[in-house]
GUFI-92773 format. One record per residue: y, x, z of N, C-alpha, C in turn. Coordinates in steps of 0.2 Angstrom, whole numbers, plus 5000, padded with zeros to 4 digits. Atoms other than C-alpha are relative to their C-alpha. Example, Ala and Ser with C-alpha at 12.3 -4.5 7.8 and 13.67 -1.06 7.14 Angstrom:
<kevexs>
[kevex [4994, 5004, 5000], [4978, 5062, 5039], [5006, 5004, 5000]] [kevex [4994, 4996, 4999], [4995, 5068, 5036], [5005, 4996, 5003]] 
</kevexs>
This chain:
<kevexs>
[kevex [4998, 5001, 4994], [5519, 5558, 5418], [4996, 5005, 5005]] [kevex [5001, 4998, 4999], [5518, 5571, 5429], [4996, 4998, 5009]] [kevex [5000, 5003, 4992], [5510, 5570, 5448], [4998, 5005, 5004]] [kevex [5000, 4994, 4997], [5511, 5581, 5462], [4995, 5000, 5006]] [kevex [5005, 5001, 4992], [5497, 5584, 5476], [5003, 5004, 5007]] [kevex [4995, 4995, 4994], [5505, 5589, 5492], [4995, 5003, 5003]] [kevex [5003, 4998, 4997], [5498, 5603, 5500], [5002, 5005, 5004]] [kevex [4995, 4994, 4995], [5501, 5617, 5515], [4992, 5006, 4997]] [kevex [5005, 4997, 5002], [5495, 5632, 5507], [4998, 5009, 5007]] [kevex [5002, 4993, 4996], [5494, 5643, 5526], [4992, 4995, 5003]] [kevex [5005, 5004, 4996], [5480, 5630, 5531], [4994, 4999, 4995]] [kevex [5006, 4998, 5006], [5462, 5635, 5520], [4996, 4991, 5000]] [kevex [5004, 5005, 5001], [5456, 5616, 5525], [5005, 4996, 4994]] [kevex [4993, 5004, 5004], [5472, 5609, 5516], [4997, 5003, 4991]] [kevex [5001, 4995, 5005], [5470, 5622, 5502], [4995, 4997, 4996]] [kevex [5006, 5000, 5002], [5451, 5618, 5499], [5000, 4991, 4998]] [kevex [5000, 5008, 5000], [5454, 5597, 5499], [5007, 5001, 4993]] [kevex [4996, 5003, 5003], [5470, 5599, 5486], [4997, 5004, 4993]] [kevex [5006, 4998, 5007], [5457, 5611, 5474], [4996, 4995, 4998]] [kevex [5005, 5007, 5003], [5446, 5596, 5475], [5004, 4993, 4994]] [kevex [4996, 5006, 5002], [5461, 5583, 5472], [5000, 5004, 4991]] [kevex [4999, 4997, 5006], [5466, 5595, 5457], [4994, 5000, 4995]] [kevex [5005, 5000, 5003], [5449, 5598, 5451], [4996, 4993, 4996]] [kevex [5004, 5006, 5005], [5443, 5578, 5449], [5006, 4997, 4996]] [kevex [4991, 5003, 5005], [5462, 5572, 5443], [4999, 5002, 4993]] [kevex [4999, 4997, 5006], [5461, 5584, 5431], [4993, 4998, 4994]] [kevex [5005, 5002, 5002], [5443, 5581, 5426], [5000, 4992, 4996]] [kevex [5000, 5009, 5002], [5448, 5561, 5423], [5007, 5001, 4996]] [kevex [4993, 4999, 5006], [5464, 5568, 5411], [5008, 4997, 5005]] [kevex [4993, 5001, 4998], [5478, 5565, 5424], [5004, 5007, 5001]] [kevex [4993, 4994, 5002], [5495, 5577, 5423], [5000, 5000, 5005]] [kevex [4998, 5000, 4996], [5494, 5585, 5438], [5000, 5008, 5002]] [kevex [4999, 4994, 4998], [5501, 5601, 5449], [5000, 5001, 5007]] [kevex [5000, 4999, 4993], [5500, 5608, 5467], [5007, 5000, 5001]] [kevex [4991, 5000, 4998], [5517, 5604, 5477], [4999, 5003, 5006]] [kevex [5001, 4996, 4993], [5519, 5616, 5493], [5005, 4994, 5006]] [kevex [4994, 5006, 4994], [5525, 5603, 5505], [5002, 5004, 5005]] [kevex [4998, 4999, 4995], [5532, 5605, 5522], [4997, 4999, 5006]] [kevex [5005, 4998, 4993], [5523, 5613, 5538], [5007, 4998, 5004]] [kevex [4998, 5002, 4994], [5531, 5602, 5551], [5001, 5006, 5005]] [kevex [4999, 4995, 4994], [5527, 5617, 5563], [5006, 5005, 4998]] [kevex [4996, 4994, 5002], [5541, 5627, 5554], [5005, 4997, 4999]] [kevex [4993, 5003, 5000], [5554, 5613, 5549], [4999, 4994, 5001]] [kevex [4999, 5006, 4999], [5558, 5596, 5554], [5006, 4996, 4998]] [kevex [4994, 5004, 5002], [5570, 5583, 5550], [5006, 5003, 5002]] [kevex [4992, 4999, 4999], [5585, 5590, 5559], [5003, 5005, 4995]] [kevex [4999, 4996, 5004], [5582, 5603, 5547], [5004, 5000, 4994]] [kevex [4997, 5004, 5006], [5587, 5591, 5534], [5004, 4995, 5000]] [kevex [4996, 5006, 4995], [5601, 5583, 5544], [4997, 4993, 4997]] [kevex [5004, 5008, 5002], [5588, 5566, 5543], [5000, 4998, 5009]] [kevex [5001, 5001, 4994], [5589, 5557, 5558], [4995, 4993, 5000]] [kevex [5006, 5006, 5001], [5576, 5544, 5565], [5001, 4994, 5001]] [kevex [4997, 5007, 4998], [5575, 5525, 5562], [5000, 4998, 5008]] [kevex [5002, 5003, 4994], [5579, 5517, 5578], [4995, 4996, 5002]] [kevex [5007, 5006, 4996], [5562, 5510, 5582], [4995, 5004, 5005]] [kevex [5003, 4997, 4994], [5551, 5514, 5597], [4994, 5004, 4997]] [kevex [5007, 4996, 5002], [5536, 5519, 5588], [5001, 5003, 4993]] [kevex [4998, 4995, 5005], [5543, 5526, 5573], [5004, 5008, 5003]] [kevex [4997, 4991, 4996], [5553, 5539, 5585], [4992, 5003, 5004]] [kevex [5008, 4997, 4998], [5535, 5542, 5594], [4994, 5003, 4995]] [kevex [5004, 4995, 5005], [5526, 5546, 5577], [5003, 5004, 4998]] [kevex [4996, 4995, 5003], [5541, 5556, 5569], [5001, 5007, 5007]] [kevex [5000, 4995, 4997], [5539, 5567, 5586], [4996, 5003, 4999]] [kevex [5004, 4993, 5004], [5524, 5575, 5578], [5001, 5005, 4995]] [kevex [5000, 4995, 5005], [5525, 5590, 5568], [4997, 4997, 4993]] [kevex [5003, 5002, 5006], [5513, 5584, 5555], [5004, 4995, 4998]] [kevex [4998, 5005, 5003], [5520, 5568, 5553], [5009, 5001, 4997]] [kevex [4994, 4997, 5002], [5539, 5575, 5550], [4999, 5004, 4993]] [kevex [5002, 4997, 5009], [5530, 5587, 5536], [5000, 4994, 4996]] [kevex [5001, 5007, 5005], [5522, 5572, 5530], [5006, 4998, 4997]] [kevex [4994, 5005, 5001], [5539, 5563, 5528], [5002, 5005, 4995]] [kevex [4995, 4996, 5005], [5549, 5578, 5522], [4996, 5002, 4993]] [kevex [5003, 5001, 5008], [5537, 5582, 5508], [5002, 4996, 4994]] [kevex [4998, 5004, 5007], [5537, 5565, 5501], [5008, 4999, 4998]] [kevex [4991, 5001, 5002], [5555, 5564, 5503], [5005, 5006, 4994]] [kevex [4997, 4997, 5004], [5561, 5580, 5493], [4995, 4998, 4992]] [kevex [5002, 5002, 5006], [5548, 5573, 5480], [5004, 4994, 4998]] [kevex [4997, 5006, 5003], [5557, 5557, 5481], [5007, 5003, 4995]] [kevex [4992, 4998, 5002], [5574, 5567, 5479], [4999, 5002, 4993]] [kevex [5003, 4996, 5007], [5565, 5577, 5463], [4999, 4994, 4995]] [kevex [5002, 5005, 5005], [5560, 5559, 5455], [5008, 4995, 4999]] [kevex [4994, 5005, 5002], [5578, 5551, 5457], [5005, 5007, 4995]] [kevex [4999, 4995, 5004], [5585, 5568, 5453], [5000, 5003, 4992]] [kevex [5002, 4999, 5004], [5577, 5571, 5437], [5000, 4994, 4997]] [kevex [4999, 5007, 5003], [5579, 5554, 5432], [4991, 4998, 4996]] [kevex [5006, 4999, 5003], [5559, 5553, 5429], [4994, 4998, 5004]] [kevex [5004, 5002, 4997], [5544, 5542, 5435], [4997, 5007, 5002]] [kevex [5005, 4993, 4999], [5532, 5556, 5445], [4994, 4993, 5004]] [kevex [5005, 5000, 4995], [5516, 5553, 5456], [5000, 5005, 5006]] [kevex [5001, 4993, 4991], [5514, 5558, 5474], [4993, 4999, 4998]] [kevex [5008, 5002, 4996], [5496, 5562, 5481], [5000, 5007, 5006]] [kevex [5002, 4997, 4993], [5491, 5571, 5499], [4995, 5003, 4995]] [kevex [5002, 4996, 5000], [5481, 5583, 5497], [4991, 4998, 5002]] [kevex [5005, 5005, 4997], [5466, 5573, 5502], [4996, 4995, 4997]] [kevex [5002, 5005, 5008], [5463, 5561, 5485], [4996, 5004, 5000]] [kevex [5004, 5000, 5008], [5449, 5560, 5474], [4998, 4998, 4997]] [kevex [4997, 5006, 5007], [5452, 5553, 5457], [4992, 4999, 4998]] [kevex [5007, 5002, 5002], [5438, 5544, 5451], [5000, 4996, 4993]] [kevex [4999, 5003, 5006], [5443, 5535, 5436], [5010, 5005, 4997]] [kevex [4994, 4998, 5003], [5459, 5540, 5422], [5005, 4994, 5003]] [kevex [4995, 5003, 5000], [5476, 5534, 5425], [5001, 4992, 4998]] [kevex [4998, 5007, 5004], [5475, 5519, 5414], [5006, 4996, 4999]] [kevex [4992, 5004, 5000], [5486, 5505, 5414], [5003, 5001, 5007]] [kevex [4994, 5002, 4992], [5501, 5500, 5429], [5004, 4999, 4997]] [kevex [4996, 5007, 4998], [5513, 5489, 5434], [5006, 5004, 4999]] [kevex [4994, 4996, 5000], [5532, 5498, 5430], [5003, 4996, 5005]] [kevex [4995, 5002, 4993], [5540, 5493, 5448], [5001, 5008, 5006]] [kevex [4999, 4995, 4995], [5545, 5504, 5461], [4997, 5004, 5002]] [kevex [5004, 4996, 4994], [5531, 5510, 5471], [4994, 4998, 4995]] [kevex [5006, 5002, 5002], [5514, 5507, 5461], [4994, 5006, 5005]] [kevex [5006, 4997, 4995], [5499, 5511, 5475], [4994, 5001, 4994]] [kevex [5006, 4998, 5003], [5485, 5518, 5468], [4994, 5000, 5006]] [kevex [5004, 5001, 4993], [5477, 5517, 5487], [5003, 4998, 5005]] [kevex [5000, 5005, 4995], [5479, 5510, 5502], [5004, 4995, 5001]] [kevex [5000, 5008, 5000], [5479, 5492, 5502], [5000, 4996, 5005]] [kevex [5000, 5003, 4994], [5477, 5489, 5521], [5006, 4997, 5002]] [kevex [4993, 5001, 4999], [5491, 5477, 5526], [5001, 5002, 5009]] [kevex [4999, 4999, 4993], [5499, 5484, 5543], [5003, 4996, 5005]] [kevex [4994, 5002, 4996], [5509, 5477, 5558], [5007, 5000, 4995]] [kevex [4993, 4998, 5003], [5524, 5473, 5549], [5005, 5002, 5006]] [kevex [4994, 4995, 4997], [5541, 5483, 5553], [5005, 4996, 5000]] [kevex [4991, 5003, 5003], [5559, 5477, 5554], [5001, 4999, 4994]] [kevex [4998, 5000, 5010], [5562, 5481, 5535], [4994, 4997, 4998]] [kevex [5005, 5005, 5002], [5545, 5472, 5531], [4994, 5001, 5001]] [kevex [5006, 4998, 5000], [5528, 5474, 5526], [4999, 5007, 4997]] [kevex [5003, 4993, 5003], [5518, 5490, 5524], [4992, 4998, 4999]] [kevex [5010, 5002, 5001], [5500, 5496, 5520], [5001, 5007, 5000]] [kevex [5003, 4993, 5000], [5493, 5510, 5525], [4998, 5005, 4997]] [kevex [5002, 4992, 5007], [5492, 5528, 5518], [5010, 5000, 4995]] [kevex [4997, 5001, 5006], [5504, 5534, 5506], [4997, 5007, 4998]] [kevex [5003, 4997, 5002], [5492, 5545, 5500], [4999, 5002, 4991]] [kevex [5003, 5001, 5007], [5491, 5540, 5480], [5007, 4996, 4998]] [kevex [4996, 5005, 5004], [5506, 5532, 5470], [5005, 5002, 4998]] [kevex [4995, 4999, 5006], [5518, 5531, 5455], [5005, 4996, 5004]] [kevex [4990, 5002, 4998], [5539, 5531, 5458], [5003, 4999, 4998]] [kevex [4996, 4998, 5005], [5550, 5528, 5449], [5008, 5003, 5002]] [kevex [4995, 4997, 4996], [5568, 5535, 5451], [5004, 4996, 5003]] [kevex [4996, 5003, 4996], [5576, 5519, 5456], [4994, 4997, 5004]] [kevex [5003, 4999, 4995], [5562, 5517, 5468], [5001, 5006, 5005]] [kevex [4997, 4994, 4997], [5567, 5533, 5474], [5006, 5001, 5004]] [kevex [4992, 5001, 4997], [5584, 5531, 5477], [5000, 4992, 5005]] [kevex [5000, 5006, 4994], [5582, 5514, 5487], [4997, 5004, 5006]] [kevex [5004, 4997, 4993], [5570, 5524, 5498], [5005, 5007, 5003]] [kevex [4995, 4996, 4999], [5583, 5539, 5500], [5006, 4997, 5003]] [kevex [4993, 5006, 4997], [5598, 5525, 5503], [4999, 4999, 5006]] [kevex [5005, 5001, 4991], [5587, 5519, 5517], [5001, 5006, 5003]] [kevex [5000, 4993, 4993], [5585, 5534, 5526], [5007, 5003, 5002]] [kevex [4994, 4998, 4999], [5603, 5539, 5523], [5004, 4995, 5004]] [kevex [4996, 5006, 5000], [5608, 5522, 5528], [4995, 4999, 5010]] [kevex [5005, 5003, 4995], [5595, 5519, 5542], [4995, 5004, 5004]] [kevex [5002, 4994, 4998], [5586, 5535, 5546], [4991, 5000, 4998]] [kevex [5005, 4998, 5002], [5568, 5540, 5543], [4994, 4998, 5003]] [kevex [5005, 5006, 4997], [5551, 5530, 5547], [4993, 5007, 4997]] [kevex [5007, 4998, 5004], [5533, 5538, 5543], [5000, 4998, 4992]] [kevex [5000, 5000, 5006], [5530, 5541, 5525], [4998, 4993, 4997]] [kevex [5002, 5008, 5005], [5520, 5524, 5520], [5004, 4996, 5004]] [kevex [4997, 5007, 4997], [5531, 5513, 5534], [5007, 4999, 4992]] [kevex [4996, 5000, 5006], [5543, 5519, 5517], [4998, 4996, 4997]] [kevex [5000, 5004, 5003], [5535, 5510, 5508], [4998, 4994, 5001]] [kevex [5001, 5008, 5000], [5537, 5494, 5511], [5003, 4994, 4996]] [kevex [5000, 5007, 5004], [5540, 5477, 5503], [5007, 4999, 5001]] [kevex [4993, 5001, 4999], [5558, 5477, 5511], [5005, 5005, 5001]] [kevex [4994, 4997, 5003], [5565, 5491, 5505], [4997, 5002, 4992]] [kevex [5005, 5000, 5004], [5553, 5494, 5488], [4997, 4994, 4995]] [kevex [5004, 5004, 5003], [5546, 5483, 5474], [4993, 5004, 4999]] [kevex [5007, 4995, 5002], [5529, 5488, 5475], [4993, 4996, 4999]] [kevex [5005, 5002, 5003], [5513, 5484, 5467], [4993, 5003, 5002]] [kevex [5005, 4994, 4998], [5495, 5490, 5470], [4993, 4998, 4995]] [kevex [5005, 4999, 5006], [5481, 5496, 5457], [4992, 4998, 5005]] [kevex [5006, 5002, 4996], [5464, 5486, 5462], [4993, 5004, 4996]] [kevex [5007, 4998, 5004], [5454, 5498, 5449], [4997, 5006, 5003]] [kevex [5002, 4992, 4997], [5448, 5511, 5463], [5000, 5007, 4994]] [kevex [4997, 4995, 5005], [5457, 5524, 5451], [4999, 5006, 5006]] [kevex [5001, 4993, 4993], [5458, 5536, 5468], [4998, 4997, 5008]] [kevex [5003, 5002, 4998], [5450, 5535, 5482], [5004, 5009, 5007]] [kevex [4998, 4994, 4997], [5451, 5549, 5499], [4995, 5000, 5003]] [kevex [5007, 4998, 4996], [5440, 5559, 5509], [5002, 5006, 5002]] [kevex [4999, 4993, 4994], [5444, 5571, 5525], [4997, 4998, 5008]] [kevex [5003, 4997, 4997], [5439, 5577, 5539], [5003, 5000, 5005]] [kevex [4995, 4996, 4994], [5455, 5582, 5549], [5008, 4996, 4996]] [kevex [4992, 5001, 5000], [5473, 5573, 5551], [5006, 5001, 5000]] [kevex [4996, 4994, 5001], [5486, 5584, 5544], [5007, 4996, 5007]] [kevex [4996, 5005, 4997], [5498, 5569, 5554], [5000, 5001, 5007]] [kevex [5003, 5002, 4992], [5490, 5570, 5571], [4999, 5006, 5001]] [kevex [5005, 4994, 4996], [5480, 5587, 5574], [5005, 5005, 4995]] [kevex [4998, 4992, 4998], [5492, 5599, 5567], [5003, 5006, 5003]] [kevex [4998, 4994, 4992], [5495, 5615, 5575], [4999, 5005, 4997]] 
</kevexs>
């Protein structure tokens, strides 16, 4: 199974965090390659005729540039793992793998990191980050359906418990560490 590290390669802070991501991944034998995500500053949802959920605070974070990359990124990866008919791995540019893959749970969304539980949403519960985790294609296409159905929420408000079956790995496999938040301070 493959996994992709999202990264924006005009930004050398981005660059130099998804060298790292790629450098311990691979070091601990996981299948992984640099994915060029999407610089918010350049396109945004309407680009991708995606429009936003109607919720107050999900329309106030999809106003940032960063946090629209963020979304479309994962989003064409989502489209790519339904697409392809074939589990992938996301990870942000910003992981560092600390242990091998090992075992996991075969459901929709398997977290590899963030386990914080958030304010729940209308559609359900979330946890923070979508920084680390395994898809599979019919978790994909639920997440896709949604948005076509319902419009587009911050990348992890996606995954949540009520539109997703998802699970979460407690064997500290990945882990993160930055400096700067590609969501909030791009520019």
């Amino acid at each position: 199974m493959i996994g992709y590290i999202i990264y924006l390669p005009s930004y050398s802070n981005s660059v130099s965090m998804a060298s790292r991501a790629l450098e311990t991944g691979t070091n601990h034998g996981w299948n992984l390659e640099l994915y060029e995500g999407v610089n918010g500053m350049k396109q945004g949802l309407a680009d991708y005729n995606i429009n936003v959920y109607a919720h107050k605070k999900a329309q106030r974070l999809l106003a940032r540039p960063g946090t629209q990359g963020c979304f479309l990124s994962q989003y064409l990866l989502w489209q790519k793992c339904h697409t392809t008919n074939t589990p992938i791995c996301i990870f942000e540019h910003d992981v560092v793998f600390k242990k091998p893959i090992g075992e996991y749970e075969d459901c929709d969304i398997y977290k590899f990191e963030g386990f914080k539980k958030s304010k729940p949403i209308p559609p359900g519960n979330w946890y923070e980050g979508a920084r680390a985790y395994r898809i599979t294609p019919t978790g994909a296409k639920k997440i896709i359906d949604w948005v076509h159905t319902n419009g587009a929420m911050p990348a992890d408000w996606m995954l949540c418990d009520g539109i997703v079956d998802m699970r979460f790995d407690k064997y500290n496999k990945v882990t993160y560490k930055t400096d700067v938040s590609f969501t909030k301070d791009l520019s």
